[in-house]
C-alpha positions as CSV (number, residue, x, y, z in Angstrom):
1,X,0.4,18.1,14.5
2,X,-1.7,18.8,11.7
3,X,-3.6,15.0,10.6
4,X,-4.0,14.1,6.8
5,X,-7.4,13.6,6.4
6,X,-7.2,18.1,7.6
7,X,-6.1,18.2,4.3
8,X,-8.9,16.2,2.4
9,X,-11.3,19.2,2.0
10,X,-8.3,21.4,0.4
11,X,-7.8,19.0,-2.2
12,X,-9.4,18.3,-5.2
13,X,-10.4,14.5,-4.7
14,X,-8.9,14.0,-8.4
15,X,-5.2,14.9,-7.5
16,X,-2.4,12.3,-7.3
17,X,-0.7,11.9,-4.2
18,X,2.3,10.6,-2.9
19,X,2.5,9.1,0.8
20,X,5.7,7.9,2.0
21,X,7.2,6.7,5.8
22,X,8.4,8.8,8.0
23,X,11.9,8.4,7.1
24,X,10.7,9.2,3.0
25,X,12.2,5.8,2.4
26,X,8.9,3.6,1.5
27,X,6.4,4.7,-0.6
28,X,3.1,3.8,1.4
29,X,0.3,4.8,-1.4
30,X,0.2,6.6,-4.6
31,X,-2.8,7.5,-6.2
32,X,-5.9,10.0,-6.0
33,X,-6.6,11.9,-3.0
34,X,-10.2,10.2,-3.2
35,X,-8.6,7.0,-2.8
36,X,-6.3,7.2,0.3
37,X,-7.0,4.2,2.5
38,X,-8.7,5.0,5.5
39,X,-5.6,3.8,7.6
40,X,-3.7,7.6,7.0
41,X,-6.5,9.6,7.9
42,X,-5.1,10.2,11.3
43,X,-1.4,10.0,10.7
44,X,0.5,13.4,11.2
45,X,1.8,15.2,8.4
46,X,5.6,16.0,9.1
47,X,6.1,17.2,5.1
48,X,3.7,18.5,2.2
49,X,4.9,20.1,-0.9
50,X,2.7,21.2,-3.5
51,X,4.9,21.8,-6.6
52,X,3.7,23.8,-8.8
53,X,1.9,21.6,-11.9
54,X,3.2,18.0,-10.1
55,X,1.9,16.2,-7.8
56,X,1.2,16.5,-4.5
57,X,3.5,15.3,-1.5
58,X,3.0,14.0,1.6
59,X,5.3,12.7,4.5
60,X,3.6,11.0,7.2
61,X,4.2,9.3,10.4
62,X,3.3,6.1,9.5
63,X,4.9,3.2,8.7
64,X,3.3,0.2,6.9
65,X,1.7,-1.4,9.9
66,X,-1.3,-3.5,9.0
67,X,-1.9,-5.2,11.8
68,X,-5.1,-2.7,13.3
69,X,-8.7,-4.7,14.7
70,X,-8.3,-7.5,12.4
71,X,-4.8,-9.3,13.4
72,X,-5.9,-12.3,12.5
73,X,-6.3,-11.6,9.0
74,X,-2.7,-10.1,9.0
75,X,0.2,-12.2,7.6
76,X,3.3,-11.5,7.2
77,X,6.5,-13.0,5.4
78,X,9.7,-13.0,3.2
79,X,9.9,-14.7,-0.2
80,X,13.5,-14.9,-2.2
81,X,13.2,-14.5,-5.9
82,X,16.0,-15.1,-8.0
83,X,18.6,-14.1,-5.0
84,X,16.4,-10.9,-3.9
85,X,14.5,-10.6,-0.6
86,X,10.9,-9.5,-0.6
87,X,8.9,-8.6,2.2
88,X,5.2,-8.9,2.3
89,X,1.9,-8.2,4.2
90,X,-1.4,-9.1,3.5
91,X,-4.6,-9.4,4.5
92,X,-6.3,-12.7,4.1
93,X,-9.3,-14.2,4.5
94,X,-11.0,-17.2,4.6
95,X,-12.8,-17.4,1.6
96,X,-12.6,-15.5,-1.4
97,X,-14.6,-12.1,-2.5
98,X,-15.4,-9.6,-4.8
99,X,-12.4,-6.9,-3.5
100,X,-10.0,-9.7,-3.8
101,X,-7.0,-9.8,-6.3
102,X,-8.5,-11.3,-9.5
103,X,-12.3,-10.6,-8.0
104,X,-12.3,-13.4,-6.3
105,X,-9.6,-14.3,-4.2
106,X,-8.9,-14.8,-0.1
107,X,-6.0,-11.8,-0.7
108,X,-7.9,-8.6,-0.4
109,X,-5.2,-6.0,0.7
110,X,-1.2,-7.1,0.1
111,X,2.0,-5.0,0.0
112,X,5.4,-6.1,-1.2
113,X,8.4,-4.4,-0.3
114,X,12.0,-5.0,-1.7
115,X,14.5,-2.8,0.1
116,X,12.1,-0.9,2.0
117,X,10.6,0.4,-1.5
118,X,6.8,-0.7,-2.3
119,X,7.0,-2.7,-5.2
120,X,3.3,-4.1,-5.4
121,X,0.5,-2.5,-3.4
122,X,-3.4,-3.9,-3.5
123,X,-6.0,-2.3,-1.7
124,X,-9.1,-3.8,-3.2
125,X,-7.7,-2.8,-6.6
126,X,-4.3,-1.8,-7.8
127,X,-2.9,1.2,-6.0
128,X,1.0,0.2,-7.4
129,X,0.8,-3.2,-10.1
130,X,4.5,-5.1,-9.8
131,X,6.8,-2.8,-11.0
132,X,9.1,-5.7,-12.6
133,X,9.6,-8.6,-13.5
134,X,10.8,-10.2,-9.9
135,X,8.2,-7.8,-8.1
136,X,5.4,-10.1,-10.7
137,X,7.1,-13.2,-9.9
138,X,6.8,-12.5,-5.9
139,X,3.3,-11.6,-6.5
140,X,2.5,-14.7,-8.5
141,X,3.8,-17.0,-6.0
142,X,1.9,-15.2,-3.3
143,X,-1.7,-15.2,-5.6
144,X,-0.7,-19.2,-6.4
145,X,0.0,-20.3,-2.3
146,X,-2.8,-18.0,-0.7
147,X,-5.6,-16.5,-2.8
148,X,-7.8,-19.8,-3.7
């Protein structure tokens, strides 16, 4: 199975990508190729498509595990805002640094999911800001209870 990062030196390290889950359900990253988390470097391609003048497309077999070397960083919950179920993971850590949300904060990586669809994605910056109004509202709670 061909890996991702195979396709690095093809790409120009400006084009916008798309990586979803296996199943093409969950949207795992979008952005620049030059900004792909190191975590899908070796996950196999099972789709690419190129469209002509779009953006690329990737399927991978991944799925948003972020639990790697540093498990006890990792946390993972629900929250419920206004009747609607988010799912989170973040890394965490004990006190707060330059990479974390707001430059300063204990949260340096966090994912929110609502129906399997990424919603809110931080990787040391903003890869996908809250998409809504309840996707904000999620994050806010999370960036009150567990960033300072």
């Amino acid at each position: 199975m061909i890996r991702l990062k195979q396709f690095y030196p093809l790409l120009n390290r400006n084009a916008v990508v798309t990586i979803y889950d296996r199943k093409g359900a969950t949207v795992l990253f979008e952005g620049m190729v030059m900004d792909i988390p190191d975590r899908f470097d070796g996950c196999g391609v099972t789709e690419f498509q190129a469209p002509c003048g779009e953006n690329l497309f990737f399927r991978v077999a991944a799925e948003p595990d972020f639990t790697g070397t540093d498990k006890g960083l990792w946390h993972e919950g629900s929250l419920r805002v206004n009747g609607v179920i988010f799912h989170y993971w973040m890394k965490q850590y004990d006190e707060g640094s330059e990479f974390g949300i707001n430059g300063d904060g204990r949260i340096s990586k966090l994912l929110i999911q609502r129906d399997g669809k990424t919603v809110c994605h931080y990787e040391r910056g903003w890869d996908i800001k809250p998409t809504d109004p309840d996707a904000q509202l999620a994050l806010d709670i999370l960036v009150h209870t567990e960033n300072y």
